[in-house]
C-alpha positions as CSV (number, residue, x, y, z in Angstrom):
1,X,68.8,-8.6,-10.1
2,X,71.1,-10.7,-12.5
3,X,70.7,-14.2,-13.6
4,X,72.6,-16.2,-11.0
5,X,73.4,-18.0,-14.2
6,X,75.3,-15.3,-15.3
7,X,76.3,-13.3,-12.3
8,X,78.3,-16.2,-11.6
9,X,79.7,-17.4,-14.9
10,X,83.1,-19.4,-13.8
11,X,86.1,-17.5,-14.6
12,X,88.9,-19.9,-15.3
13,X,88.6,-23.9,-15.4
14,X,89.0,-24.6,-11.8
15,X,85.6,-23.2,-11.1
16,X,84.1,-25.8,-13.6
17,X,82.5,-28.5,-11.3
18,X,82.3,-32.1,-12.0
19,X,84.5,-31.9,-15.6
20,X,87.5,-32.2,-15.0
21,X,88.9,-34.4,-18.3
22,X,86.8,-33.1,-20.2
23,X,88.4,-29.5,-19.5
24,X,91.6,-30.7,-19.6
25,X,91.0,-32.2,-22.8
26,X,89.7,-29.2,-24.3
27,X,92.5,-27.1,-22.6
28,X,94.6,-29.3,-24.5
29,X,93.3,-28.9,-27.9
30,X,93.1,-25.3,-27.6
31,X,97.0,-24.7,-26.5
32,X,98.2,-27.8,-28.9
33,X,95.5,-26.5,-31.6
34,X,98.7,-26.4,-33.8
35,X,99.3,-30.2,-33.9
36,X,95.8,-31.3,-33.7
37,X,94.5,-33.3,-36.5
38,X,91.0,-32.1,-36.2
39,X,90.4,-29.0,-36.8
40,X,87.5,-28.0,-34.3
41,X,86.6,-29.7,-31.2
42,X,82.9,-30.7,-30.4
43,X,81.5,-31.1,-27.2
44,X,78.6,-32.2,-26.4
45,X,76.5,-34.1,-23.5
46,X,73.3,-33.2,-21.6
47,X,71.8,-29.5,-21.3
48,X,72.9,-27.5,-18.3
49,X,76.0,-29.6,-17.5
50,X,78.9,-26.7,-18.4
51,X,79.3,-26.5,-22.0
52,X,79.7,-23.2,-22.9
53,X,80.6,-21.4,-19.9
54,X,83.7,-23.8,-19.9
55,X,84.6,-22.5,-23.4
56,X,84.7,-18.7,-21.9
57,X,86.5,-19.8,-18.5
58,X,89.1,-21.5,-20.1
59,X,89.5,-18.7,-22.9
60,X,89.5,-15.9,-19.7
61,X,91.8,-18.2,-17.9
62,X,94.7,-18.7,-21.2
63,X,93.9,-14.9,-22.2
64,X,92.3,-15.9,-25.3
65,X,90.3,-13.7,-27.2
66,X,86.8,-15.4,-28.1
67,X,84.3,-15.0,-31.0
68,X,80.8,-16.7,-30.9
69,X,77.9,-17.0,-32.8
70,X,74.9,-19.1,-32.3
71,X,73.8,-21.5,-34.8
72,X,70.5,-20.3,-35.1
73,X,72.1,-17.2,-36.2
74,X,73.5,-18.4,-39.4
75,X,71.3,-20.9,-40.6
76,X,72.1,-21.0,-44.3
77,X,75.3,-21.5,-46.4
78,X,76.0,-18.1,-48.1
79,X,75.6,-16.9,-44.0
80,X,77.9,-20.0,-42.4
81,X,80.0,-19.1,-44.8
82,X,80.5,-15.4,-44.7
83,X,80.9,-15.3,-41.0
84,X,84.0,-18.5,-41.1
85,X,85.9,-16.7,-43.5
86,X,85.5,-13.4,-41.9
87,X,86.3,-15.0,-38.6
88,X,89.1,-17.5,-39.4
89,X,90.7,-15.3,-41.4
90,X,90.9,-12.3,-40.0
91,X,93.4,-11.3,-36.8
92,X,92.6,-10.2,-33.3
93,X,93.3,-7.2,-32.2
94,X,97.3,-6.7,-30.9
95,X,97.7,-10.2,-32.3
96,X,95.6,-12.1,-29.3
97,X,94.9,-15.5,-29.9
98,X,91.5,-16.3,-30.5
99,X,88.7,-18.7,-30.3
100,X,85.5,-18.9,-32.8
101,X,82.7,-20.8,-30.9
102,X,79.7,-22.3,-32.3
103,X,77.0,-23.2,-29.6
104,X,74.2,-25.2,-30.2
105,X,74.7,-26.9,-33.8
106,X,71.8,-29.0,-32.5
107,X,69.6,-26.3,-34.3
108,X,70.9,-26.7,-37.9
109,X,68.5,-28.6,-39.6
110,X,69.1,-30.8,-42.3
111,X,66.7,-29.6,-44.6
112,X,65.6,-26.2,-44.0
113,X,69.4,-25.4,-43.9
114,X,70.5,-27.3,-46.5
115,X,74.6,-26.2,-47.1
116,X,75.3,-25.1,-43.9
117,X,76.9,-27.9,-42.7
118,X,79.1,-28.9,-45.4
119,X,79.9,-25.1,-45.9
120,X,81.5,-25.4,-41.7
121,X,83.4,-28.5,-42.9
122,X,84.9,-27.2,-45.5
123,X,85.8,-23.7,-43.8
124,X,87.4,-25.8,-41.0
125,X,89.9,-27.1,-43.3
126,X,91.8,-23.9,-43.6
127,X,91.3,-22.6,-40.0
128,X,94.2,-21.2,-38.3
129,X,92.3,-20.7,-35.1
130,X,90.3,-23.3,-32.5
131,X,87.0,-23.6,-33.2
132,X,84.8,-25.4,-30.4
133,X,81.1,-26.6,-31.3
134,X,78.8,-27.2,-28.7
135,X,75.9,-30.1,-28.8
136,X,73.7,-32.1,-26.4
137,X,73.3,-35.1,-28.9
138,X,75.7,-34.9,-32.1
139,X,75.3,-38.1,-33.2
140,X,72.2,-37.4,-35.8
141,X,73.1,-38.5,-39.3
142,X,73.7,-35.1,-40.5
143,X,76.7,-34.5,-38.5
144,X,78.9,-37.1,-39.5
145,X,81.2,-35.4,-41.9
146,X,81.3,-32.8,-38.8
147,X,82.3,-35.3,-36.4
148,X,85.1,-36.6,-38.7
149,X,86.9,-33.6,-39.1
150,X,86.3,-32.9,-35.2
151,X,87.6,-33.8,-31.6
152,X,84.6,-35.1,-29.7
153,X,84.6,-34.2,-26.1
154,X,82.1,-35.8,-23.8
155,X,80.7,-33.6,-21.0
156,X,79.1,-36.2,-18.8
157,X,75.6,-35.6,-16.9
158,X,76.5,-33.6,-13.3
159,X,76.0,-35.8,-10.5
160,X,73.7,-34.5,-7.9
161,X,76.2,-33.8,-5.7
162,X,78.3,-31.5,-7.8
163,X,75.3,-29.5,-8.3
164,X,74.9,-29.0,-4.6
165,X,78.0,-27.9,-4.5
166,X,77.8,-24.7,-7.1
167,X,74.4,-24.1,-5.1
168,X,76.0,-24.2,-1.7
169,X,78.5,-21.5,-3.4
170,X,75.6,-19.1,-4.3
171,X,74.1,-19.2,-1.4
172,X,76.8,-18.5,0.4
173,X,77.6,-15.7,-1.7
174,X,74.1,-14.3,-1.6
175,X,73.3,-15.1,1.8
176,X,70.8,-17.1,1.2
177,X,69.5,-19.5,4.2
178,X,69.0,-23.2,3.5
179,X,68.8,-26.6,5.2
180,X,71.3,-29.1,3.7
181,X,68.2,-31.5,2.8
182,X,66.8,-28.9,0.7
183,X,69.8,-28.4,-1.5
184,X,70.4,-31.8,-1.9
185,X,66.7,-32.2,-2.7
186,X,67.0,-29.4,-5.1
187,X,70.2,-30.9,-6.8
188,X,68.7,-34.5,-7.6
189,X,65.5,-32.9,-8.8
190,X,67.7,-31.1,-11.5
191,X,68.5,-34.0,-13.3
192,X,72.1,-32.7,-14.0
193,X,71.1,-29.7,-15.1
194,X,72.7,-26.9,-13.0
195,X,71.0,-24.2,-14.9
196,X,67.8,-25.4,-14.1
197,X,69.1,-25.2,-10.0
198,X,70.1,-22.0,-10.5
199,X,66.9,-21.0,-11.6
200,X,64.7,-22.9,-9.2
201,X,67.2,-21.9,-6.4
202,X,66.8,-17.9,-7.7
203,X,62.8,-18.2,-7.9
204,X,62.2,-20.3,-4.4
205,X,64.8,-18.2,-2.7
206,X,64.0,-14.6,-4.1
207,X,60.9,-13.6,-1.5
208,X,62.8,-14.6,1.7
209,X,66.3,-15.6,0.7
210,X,66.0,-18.5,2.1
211,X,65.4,-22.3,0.9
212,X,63.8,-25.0,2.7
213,X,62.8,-28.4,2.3
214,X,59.1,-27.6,2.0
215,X,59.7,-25.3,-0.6
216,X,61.3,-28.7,-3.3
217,X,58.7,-30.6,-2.5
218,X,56.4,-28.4,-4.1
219,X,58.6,-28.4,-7.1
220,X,57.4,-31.3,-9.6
221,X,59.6,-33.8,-10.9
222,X,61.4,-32.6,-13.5
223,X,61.3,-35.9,-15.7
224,X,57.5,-36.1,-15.2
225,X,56.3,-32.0,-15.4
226,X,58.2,-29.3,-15.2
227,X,56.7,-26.2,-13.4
228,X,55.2,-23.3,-15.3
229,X,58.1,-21.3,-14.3
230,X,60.9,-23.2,-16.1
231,X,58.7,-22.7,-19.1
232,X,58.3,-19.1,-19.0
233,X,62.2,-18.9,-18.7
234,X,62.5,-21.1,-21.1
235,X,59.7,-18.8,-23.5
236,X,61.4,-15.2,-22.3
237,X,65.0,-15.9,-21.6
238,X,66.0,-18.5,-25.0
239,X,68.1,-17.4,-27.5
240,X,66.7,-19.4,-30.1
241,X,63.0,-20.1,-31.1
242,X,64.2,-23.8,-31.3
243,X,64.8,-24.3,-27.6
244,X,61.5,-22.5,-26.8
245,X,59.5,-24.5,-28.6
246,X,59.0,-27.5,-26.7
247,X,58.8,-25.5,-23.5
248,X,54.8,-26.4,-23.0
249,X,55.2,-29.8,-23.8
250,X,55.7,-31.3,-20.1
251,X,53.4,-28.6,-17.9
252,X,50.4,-30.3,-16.0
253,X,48.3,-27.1,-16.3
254,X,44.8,-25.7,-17.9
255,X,45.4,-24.5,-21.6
256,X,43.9,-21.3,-20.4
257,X,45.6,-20.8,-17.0
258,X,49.0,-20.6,-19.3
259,X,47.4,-18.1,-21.2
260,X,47.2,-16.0,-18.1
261,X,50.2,-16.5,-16.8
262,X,51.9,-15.3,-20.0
263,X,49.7,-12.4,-20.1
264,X,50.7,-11.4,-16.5
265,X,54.4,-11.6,-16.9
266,X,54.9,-10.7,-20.5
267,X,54.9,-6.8,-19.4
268,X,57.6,-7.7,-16.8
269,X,60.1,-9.5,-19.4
270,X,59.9,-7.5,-22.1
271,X,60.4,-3.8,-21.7
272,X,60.6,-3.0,-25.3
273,X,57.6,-1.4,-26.9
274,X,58.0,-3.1,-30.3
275,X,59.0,-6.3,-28.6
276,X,56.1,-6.3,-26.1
277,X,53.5,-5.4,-29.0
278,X,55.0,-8.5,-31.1
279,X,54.6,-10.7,-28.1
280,X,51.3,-9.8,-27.7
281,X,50.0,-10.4,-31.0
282,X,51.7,-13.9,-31.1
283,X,49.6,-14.0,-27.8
284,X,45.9,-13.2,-29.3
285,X,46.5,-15.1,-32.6
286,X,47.0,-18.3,-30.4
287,X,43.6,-16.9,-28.4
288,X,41.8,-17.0,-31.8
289,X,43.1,-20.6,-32.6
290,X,41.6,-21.5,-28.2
291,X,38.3,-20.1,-29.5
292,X,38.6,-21.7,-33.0
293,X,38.9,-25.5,-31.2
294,X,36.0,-24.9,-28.3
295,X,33.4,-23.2,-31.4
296,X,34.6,-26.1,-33.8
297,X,36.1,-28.9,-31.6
298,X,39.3,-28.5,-34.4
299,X,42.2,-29.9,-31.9
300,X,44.6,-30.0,-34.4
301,X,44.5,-26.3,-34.4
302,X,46.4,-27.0,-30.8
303,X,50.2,-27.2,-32.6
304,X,49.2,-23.9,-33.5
305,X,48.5,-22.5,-30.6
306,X,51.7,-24.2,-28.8
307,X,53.9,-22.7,-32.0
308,X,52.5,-19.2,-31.0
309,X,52.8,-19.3,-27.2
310,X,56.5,-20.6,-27.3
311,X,58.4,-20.0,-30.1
312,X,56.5,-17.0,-31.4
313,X,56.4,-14.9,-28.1
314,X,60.1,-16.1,-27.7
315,X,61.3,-14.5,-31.5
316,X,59.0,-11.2,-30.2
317,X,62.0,-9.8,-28.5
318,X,65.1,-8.0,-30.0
319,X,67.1,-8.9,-27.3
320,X,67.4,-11.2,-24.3
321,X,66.6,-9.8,-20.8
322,X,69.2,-10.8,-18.8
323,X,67.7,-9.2,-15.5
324,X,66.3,-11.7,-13.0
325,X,62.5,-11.5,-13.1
326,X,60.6,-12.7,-10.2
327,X,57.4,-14.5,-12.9
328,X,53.8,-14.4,-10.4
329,X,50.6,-15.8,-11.3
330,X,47.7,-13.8,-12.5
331,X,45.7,-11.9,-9.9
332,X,43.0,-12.5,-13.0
333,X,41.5,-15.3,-11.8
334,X,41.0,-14.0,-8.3
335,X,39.5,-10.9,-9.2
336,X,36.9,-12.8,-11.4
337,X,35.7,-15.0,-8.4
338,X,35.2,-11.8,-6.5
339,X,33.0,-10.2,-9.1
340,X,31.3,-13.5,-9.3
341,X,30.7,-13.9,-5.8
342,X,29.1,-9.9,-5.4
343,X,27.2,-10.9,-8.6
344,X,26.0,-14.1,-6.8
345,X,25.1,-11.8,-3.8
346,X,23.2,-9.5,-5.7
347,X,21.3,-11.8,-7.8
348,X,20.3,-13.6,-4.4
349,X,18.9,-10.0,-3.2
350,X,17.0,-9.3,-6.3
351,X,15.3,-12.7,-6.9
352,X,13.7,-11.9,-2.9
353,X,13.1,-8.5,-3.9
354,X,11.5,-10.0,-6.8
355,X,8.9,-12.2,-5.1
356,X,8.1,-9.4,-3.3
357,X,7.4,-6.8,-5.4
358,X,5.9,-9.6,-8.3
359,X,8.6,-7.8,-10.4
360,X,10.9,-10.1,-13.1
361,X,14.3,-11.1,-12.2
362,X,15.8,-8.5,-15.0
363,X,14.1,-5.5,-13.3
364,X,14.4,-6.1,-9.6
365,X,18.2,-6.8,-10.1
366,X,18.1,-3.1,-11.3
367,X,16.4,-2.3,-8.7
368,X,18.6,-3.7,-6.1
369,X,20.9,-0.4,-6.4
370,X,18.4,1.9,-5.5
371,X,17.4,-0.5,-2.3
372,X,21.2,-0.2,-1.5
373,X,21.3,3.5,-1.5
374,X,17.5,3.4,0.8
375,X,19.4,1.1,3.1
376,X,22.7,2.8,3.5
377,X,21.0,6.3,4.1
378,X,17.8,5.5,6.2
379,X,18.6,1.6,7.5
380,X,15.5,0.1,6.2
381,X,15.4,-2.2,8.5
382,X,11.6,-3.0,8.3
383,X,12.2,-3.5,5.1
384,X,15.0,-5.7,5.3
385,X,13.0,-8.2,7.3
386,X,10.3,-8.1,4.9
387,X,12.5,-9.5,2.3
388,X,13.7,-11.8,4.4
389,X,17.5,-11.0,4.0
390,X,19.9,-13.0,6.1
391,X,23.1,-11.1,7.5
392,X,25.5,-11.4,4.8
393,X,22.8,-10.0,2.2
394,X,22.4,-6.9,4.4
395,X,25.9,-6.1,4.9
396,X,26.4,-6.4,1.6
397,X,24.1,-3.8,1.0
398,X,25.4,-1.7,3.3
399,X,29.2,-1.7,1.3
């Protein structure tokens, strides 16, 4: 099953909820692009809140052709630079009028990509096409030559009642069952984030199809903790190791329960060998770091660990799995208290078989088998009350 995120990408502008300038301003610029004094327009505002998928509505809608590239993908000058020229210069096909977008310029760094920047400003100069950058905050030092030479369009933060109205869409769509409290619940818990909704309405709704009020209030809030599945989307499904990185920071959960969570789902996200294998190792070589901190009590070795369970599973993949995967805790955990609990069962028999037979603990838990096999074949129930076994310890000899 599909992302809803993406199985219902809007198609033209009047599907954009809760924008409305800010698409019209942006419609603007692109058909006016012509006698616009900035060259590029840059819009920005919180994550989840329409960005992008206004950018390839609008372009769908005017019949534009459109031409992106993430930021994280060219994060130097000689790369910024060879993709521009390429792309402003060159022609669509049949002479369509295009679009270049640039999401995320949030990940260019000003040191570690020193030149990229000024290398975009000085390609927009000559552009003969729009070109639309995305942001949540632009306003960092670094951009300021950017925002100079751009239009800056404001996408404000989705109120909670335009996000109950794309979910009420999808459910209807999918029909999916819900009581009206529990989307509206669902749609102030999401902070103006519809992707987030999307997500938590795909996950809570995937078992049953159906939503209900019980079912948020088991969801965290999302300014406090977010739940461990929001950060295993974020970890599998993010296109760059920058947005995956601080996907750990907010979870309220055991270091080690994380660990197994990843472990359980990992196989289910990524289906390539060579990605799976990558993920993996970025998986054990955090597990050497866990074991590192409780032999050594080294806690700064815990940035470490977070760099390899986020960002370093999240590079592990060649390409993003855009199939909806239903993420379940580990059966792990479970299966350990069981073996405990028959461990604690047969430890119980052997220390009464051991007073009995003036034996030591190690050899009468030995022993213990060969009393199972005399009991299941014969009963042995004299001998069962001569041990002094109590019900539970003699049907579990009889399994």
């Amino acid at each position: 099953m599909p992302l809803f995120s993406l199985k219902y990408t809007p198609q033209n502008s009047s599907q954009i909820i809760g924008q409305s300038l800010p698409i019209a301003q942006l419609k603007d610029f692109i058909l006016n692009y012509k006698k616009q004094k900035q060259k590029a327009a840059l819009i920005y505002g919180p994550i989840g809140n329409g960005k992008t998928s206004s950018v390839y509505a609008l372009a769908n809608e005017l019949k534009y052709d459109i031409l992106e590239i993430n930021s994280s993908e060219v994060r130097n000058e000689a790369n910024m630079s060879s993709f521009l020229n390429s792309a402003l210069g060159q022609q669509s096909l049949f002479f369509t009028p295009k679009i270049i977008l640039i999401d995320e310029i949030d990940n260019i760094s000003g040191t570690h990509d020193r030149g990229c920047i000024p290398a975009l400003t000085k390609a927009l100069e000559k552009s003969c096409f729009p070109v639309i950058l995305t942001a949540n905050d632009p306003f960092d030092s670094k951009f300021s030559a950017l925002r100079k030479c751009s239009k800056m369009i404001e996408y404000g933060k989705l109120d909670y009642k335009s996000i109950v109205q794309i979910l009420q869409h999808i459910c209807n769509k999918e029909n999916i069952v819900t009581e009206e409290k529990a989307l509206n619940a669902l749609s102030r818990q999401a902070d103006g984030d519809a992707r987030s909704a999307l997500i938590d309405l795909q996950v809570l709704s995937a078992a049953e199809n159906k939503l209900l009020y019980s079912d948020i209030t088991n969801l965290s809030d999302r300014k406090r903790t977010e739940t461990i599945m929001n950060a295993l989307v974020k970890i599998f499904k993010s296109s760059s190791v920058e947005n995956a990185l601080p996907a750990l920071d907010n979870i309220d959960m055991d270091l080690n329960e994380v660990f197994l969570w990843l472990d359980e789902n990992l196989p289910k996200e990524y289906l390539s060998p060579e990605a799976l294998a990558k993920a993996y190792e970025h998986l054990s070589r955090a597990d050497v770091f866990n074991h590192r901190i409780h032999r050594w009590q080294h806690w700064r070795f815990l940035v470490y660990i977070n760099n390899f369970l986020t960002a370093g599973i999240s590079s592990a993949k060649d390409k993003r799995n855009t199939e909806f995967t239903e993420y379940k805790p580990t059966t792990r955990i479970l299966k350990l208290w069981m073996a405990k609990q028959k461990l604690a069962k047969k430890k119980e028999i052997a220390e009464k078989l051991g007073i009995v037979t003036h034996s030591s603990a190690k050899s009468s838990f030995e022993y213990v088998a060969y009393l199972q096999q005399m009991v299941k074949k014969n009963g042995g129930e004299e001998m069962m009350k001569e041990l002094g076994l109590n019900e539970e310890e003699v049907e579990w000899l009889k399994k």
